[in-house]
C-alpha positions in Angstrom: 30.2 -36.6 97.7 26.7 -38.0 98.7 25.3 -41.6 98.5 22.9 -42.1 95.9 19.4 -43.1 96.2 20.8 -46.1 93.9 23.7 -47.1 96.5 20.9 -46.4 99.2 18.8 -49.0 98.2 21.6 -51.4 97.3 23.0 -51.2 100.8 19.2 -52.1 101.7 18.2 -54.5 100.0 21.9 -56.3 100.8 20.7 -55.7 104.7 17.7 -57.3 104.5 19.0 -60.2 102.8 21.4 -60.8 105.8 19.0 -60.1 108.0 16.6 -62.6 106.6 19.3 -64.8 106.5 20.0 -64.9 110.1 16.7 -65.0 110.9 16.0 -61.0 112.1 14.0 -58.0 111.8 15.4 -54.8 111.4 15.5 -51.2 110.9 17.7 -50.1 108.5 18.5 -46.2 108.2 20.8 -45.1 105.2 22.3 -41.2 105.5 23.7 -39.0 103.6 27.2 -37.2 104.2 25.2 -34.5 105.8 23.6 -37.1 108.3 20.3 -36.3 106.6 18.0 -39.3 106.2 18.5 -40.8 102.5 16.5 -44.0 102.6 14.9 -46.1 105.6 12.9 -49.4 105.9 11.4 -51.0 108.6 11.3 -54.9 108.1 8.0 -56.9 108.7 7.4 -57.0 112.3 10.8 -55.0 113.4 10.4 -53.4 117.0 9.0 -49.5 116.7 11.5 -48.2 119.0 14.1 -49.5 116.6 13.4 -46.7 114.1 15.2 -43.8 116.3 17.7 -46.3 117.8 19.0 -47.1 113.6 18.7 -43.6 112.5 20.7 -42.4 115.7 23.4 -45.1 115.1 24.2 -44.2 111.4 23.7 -40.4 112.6 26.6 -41.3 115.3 28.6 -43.0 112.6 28.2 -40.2 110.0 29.2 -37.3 112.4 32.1 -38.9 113.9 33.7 -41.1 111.2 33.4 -44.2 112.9 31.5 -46.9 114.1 29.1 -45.7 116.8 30.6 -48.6 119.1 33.6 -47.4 119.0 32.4 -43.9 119.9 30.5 -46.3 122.9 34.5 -47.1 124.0 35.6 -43.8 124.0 32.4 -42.6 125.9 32.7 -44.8 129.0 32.5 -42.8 132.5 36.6 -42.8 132.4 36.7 -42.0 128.9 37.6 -38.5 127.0 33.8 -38.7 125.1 32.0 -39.1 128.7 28.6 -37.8 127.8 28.6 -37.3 123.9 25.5 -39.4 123.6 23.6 -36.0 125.2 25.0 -33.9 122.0 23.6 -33.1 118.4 19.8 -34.1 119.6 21.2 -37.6 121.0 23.1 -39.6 119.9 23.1 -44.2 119.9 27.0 -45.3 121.0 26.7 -49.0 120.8 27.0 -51.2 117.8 25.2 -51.0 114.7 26.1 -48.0 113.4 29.2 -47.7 110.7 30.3 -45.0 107.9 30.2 -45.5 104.4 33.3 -44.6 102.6 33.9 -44.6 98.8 36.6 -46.2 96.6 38.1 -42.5 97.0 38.0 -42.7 100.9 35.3 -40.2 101.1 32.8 -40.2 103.4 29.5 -40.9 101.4 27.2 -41.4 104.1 26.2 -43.9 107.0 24.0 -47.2 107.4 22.1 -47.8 111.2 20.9 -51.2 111.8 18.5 -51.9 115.1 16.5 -54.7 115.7 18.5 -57.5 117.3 21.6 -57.8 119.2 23.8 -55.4 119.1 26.1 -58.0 117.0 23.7 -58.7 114.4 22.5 -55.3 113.9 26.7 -55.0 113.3 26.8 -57.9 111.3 23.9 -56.4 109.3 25.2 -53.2 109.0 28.4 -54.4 107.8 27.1 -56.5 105.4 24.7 -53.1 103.9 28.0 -50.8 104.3 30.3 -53.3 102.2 27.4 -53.8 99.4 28.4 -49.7 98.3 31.8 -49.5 99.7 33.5 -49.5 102.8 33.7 -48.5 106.6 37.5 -47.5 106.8 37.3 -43.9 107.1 40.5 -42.1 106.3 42.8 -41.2 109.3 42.0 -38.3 111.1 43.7 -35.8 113.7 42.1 -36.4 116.5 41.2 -40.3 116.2 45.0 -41.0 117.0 
C-alpha cells in the first residue's frame, strides 16, 4: 500500500499550518512506501540545505520503520547502528523524520521535516504524519 497524492498533500498542507503556527519555515518531503519522493514543498524563505536534510529524514524513517531519531540513538559510536548514516546514499538520524502507517498498520510512506530545530521539525512532522495516520509501525524482529 502507497500514500496517495491526496493523503500527500493533506499531510502537507496540515505541516505547514503547524509550521506557520509556530512561527517556522520548512521543508517538507512526503515518500512513498518505496522511499521514492511523492510530494515536496519548500516553505517561503526555508533554508536550501533543508531540501536533502527533509528528504533524507523521511528516507531514514521509511527504510527503517521508525523515526530517524531513534535510528540517531541506535547509531551512537557504542551503538549496534554505528555508521548507518554512510548507507543507502546517506542517510539524516536526528529528529524530524517519522513513518506513516495506516489504520491497517501498514507502512504507507514517510513525512521529513527540516528547517528549524530538530524539535519543531518533530513537532511538524508529527503533526503532517497524524493528519493521514500514524507513526506506530508494527512490531518488528529486530527492533526488540
Amino acid at each position: 500500500m502507497q500514500v496517495s497524492l491526496s493523503e500527500a498533500q493533506q499531510a502537507i498542507a496540515a505541516a505547514i499550518s503547524e509550521a506557520e503556527r509556530i512561527g517556522t519555515r520548512m521543508c517538507i518531503a512526503i515518500l512513498d512506501s518505496g522511499a521514492n519522493l511523492k510530494a515536496f514543498v519548500r516553505m517561503e524563505d526555508a533554508h536550501l540545505g533543508c531540501i536533502d536534510v527533509a528528504t533524507k529524514k523521511a528516507k531514514s524513517a521509511c527504510l527503517f520503520g521508525m523515526p530517524s531519531g531513534e535510528i540517531g540513538k541506535l547509531s551512537q559510536p557504542s551503538g549496534p547502528l554505528f555508521g548507518i548514516e554512510h548507507s543507502n546514499a546517506g542517510l539524516i538520524t536526528f529528529p524530524g523524520g517519522l513513518p506513516i502507517v495506516n489504520r491497517d498498520g501498514e507502512l504507507i510512506g514517510a513525512i521529513g521535516v527540516s528547517g528549524s530545530t530538530v524539535d519543531n521539525d518533530l513537532r511538524v512532522a508529527t503533526v503532517g504524519a497524524m493528519a493521514i495516520g500514524s507513526t506506530e509501525v508494527p512490531e518488528h524482529p529486530w527492533r526488540s
